[in-house]
C-alpha positions in Angstrom: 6.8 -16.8 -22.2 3.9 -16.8 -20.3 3.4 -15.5 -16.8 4.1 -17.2 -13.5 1.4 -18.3 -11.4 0.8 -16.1 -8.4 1.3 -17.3 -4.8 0.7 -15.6 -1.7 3.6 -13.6 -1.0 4.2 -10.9 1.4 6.8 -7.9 0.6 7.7 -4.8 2.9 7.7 -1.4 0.7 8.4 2.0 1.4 6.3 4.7 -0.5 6.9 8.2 -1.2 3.8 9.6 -0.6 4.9 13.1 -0.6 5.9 12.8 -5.0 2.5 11.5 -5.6 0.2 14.1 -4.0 3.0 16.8 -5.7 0.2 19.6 -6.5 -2.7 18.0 -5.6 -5.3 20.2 -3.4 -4.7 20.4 0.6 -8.5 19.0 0.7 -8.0 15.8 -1.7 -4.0 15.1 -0.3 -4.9 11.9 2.3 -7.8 10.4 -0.2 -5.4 10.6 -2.9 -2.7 9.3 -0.4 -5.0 6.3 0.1 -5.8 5.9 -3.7 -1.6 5.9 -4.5 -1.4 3.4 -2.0 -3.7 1.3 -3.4 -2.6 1.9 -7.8 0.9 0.9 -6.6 -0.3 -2.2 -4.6 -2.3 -3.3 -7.7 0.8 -3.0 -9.8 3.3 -4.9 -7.9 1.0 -7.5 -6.2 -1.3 -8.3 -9.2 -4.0 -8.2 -7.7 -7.2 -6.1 -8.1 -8.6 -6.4 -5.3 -6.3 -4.2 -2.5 -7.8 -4.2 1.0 -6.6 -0.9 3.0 -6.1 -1.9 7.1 -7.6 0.8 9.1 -4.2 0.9 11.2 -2.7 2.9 8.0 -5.8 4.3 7.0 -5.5 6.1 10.4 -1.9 6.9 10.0 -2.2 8.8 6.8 -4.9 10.9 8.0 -3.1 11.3 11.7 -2.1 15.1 10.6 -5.4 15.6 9.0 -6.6 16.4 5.5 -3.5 18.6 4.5 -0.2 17.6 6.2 0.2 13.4 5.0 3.3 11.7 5.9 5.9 12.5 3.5 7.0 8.6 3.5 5.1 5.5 4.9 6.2 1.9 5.3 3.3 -0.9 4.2 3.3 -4.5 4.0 2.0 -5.9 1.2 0.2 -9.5 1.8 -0.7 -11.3 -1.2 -4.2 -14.2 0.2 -5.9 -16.1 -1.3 -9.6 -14.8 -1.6 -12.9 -17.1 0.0 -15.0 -14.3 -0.1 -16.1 -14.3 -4.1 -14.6 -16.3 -6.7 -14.0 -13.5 -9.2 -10.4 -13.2 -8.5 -8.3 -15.7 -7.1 -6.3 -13.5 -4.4 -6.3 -10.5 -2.9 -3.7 -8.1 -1.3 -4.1 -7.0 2.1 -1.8 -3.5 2.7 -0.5 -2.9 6.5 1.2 0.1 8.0 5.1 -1.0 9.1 5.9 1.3 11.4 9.4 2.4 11.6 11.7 4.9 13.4 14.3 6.3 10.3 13.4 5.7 6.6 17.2 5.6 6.2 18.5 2.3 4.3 15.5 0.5 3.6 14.7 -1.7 1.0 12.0 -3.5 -0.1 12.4 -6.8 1.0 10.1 -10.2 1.4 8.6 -10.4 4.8 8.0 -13.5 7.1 
């Protein structure tokens, strides 16, 4: 059966950060953060080209180096792409922010 056709979509997550930079040096924790962020973007958007906004760029590097946020909220915004014809869309991440981490779900944004 072959594959759907993408669409631009847009989709709320919430990541545990904290389980994927589980032994990782203090001075590599908010690059890796960043890099996580941007394999598991690739993954559910299908996209290969995942643009980081500097809103949670700044947010995951807020306690420095060492201390990331153990959890973050991103939106995930599936565009089409003007900018080169290689790939057909690209994915656009956005920090969410949110006061309890309690009960959420990934859900399709507006």
């Amino acid at each position: 059966m072959p594959r759907k056709e993408l669409t631009e979509a847009s989709r709320d997550y919430t990541i545990h950060l904290a389980k994927r930079v589980h032994k990782i040096a203090f001075k590599k924790r908010a690059p890796r953060a960043i890099r996580e962020i941007v394999k598991f973007a690739e993954k559910e958007m299908r996209t290969g080209d995942v643009r980081v906004d500097t809103a949670l760029n700044r947010y995951i590097w807020s306690n420095g180096v060492r201390n990331i946020p153990r959890r973050v909220r991103v939106r995930f915004v599936r565009q089409k792409n003007n900018d080169d014809q290689k790939s057909k869309f690209y994915t656009l991440v956005q920090h969410v922010p949110v006061d309890s981490f309690k009960e959420l779900q990934t859900e399709n944004a507006a």
